[in-house]
C-alpha distance (Angstrom), angle and dihedral (degrees) to the residues before:
residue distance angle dihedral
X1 . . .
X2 3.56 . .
X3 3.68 96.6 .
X4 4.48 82.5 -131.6
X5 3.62 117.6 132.1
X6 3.90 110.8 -109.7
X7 3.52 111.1 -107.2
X8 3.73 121.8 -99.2
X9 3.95 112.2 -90.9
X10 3.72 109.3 -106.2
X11 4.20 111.9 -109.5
X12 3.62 120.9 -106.9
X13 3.51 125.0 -112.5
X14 3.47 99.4 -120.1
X15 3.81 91.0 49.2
X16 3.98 92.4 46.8
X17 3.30 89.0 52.4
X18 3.77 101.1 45.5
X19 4.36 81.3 54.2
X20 3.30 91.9 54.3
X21 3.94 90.0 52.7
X22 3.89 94.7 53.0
X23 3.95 92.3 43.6
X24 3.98 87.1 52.6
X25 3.64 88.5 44.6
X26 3.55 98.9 53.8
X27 3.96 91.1 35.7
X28 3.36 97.0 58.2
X29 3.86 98.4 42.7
X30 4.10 82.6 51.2
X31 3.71 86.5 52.5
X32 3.60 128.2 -7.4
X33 3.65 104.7 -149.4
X34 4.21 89.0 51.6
X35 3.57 112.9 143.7
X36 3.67 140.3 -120.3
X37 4.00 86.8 -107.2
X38 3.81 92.9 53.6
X39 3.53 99.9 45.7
X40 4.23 90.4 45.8
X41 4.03 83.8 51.0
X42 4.26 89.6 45.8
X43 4.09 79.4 48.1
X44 3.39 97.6 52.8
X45 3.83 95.5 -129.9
X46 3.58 129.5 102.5
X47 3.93 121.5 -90.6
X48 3.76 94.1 -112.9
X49 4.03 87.0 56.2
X50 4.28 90.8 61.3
X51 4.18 82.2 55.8
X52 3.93 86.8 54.6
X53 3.64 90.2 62.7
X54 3.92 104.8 21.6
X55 3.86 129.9 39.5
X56 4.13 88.5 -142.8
X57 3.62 141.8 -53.2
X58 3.56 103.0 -49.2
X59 3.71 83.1 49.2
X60 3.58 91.4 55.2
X61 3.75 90.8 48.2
X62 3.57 91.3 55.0
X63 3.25 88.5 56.8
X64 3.86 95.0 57.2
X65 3.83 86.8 52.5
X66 3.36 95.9 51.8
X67 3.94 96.2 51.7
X68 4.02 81.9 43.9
X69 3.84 90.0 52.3
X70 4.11 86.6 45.8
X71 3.53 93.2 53.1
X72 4.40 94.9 40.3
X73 3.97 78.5 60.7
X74 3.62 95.3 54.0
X75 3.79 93.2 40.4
X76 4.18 88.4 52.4
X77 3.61 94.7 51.2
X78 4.24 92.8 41.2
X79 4.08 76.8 59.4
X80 4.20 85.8 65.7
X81 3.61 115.2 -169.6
X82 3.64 127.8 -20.6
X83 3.61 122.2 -89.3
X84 3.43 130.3 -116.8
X85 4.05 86.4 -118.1
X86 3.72 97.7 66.4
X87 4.30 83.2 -163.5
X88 3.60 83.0 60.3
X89 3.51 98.4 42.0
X90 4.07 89.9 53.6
X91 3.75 99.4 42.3
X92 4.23 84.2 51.1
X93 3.85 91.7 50.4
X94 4.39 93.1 49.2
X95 3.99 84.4 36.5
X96 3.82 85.6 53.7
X97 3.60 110.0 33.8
X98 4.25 89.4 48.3
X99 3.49 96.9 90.3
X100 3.66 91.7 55.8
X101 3.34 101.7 46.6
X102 4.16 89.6 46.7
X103 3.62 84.0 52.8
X104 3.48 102.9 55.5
X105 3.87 101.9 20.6
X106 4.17 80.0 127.4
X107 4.01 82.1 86.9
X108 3.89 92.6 58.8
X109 4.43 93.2 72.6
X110 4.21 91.9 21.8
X111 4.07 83.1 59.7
X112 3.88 91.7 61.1
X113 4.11 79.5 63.9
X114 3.29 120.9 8.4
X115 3.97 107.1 35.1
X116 3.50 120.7 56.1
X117 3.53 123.9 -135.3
X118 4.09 90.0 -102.7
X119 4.04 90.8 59.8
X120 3.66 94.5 43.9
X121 3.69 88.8 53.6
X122 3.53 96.3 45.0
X123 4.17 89.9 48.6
X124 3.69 86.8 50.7
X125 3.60 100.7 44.6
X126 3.96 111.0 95.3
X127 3.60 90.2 41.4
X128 4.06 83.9 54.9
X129 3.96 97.7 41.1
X130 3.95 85.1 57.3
X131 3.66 104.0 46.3
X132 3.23 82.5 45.0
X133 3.83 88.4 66.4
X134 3.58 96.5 39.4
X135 4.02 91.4 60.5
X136 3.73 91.4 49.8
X137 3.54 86.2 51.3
X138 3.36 97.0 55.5
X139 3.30 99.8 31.3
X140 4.05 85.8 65.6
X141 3.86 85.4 43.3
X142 3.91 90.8 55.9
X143 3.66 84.8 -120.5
X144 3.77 95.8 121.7
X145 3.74 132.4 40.2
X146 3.95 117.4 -99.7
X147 3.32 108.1 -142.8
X148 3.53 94.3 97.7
X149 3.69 121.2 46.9
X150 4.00 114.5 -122.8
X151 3.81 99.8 -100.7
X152 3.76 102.3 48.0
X153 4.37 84.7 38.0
X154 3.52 76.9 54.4
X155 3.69 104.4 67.0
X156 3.78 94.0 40.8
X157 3.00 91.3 63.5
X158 3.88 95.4 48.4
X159 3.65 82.2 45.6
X160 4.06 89.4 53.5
X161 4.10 81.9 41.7
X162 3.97 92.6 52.7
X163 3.45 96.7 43.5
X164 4.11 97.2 58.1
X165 3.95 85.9 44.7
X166 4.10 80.5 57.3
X167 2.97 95.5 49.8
X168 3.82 94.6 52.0
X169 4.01 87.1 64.7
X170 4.00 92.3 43.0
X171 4.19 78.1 57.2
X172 4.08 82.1 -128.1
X173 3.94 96.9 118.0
X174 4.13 130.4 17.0
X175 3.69 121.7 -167.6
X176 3.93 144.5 175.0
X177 4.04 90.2 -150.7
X178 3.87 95.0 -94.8
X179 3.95 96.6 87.5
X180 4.39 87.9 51.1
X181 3.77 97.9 37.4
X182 4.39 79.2 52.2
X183 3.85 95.0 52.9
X184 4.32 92.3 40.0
X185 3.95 86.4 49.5
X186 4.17 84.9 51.5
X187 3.63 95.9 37.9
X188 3.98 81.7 56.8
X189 3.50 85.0 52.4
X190 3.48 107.7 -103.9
X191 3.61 116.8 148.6
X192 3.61 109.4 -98.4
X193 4.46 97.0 -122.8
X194 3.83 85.0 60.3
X195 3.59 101.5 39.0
X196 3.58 83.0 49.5
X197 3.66 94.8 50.6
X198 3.78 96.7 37.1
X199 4.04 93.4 52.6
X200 4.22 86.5 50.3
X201 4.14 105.9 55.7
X202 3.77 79.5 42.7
X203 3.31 89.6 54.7
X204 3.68 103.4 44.7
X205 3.60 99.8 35.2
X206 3.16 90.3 57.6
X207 3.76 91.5 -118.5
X208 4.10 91.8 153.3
X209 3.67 109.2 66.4
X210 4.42 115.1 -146.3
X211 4.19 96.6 -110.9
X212 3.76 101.8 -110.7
């Protein structure tokens, strides 16, 4: 015995990389235009160690998306089948999906340059395919308005959805999902005392499972 400490066990890959993702996410959320350099240093790893694992920034963003896209998946199938309510079944979905998109709301300004419309879409798209199905459902229920069919209602109210998680990083609006999941119920055309009133037992029942 030497009496020397044992050298520390060299990181693996998958966890280096997975670092390098939560430095870059909290980097660019501090400051969009951060560079490669200051989210290696936030990492803790050299700058030559972010090329091991991504070709440049916009490959680093993609990789943000696609963790985001991962964990939109997760949060869509946490949401379980529709319910019979299809006011229910929308204010669970926004309840659900919130955390996500408050975690990664970074992607909203880095798609404007670093995503192209083709990744956004494909980020976005199981949240989309299942509102999607919700409206339809209500629409048929009379739940919803139908002046809009469910697809294009759909990305309004993504838009509407987008726009609040914007305005989170502008510091112009801050929200624990209930106040969003009110205004997509109304947008849907819900009147606003039971969207109100649907989006709160949700809410503290705990009706709307956090996506694992």
């Amino acid at each position: 015995m030497t009496g020397r400490p044992a050298p520390p066990a060299p990181r693996r890959p998958a966890a280096t990389r997975a670092r390098i993702l939560e430095a870059a996410l909290h980097e660019l959320g501090r400051n969009p235009d951060s560079t490669l350099a200051e989210m290696a240093e936030a990492a803790g790893v050299a700058r030559r160690t972010v090329y091991v694992h991504f070709a440049g920034r916009s490959a680093l963003v993609e990789g943000i998306a696609a963790d985001a896209a991962e964990a939109i998946r997760r949060a869509v199938a946490a949401t379980g089948a529709p319910a019979a309510d299809a006011a229910t079944a929308l204010a669970r979905f926004v309840l659900t999906l919130w955390p996500v998109g408050d975690r990664y709301r970074v992607l909203i300004g880095l798609a404007r340059q670093d995503l192209g419309p083709d990744q956004a879409d494909a980020v976005l798209s199981p949240a989309r395919d299942r509102v999607t199905g919700i409206l339809a459902l209500g629409q048929r229920q009379g739940v919803f308005h139908t002046r809009v069919p469910p697809a294009p209602l759909g990305r309004a109210l993504e838009a509407l959805l987008l726009a609040l998680l914007d305005g989170i990083n502008s510091g112009t609006w801050a929200d624990d999902g209930t106040r969003a999941a009110t205004a997509a119920l109304i947008a849907a055309g819900v009147g606003s005392d039971v969207a109100a009133t649907t989006v709160h037992r949700l809410h503290n029942t705990g009706q709307a499972p956090p996506p694992r």
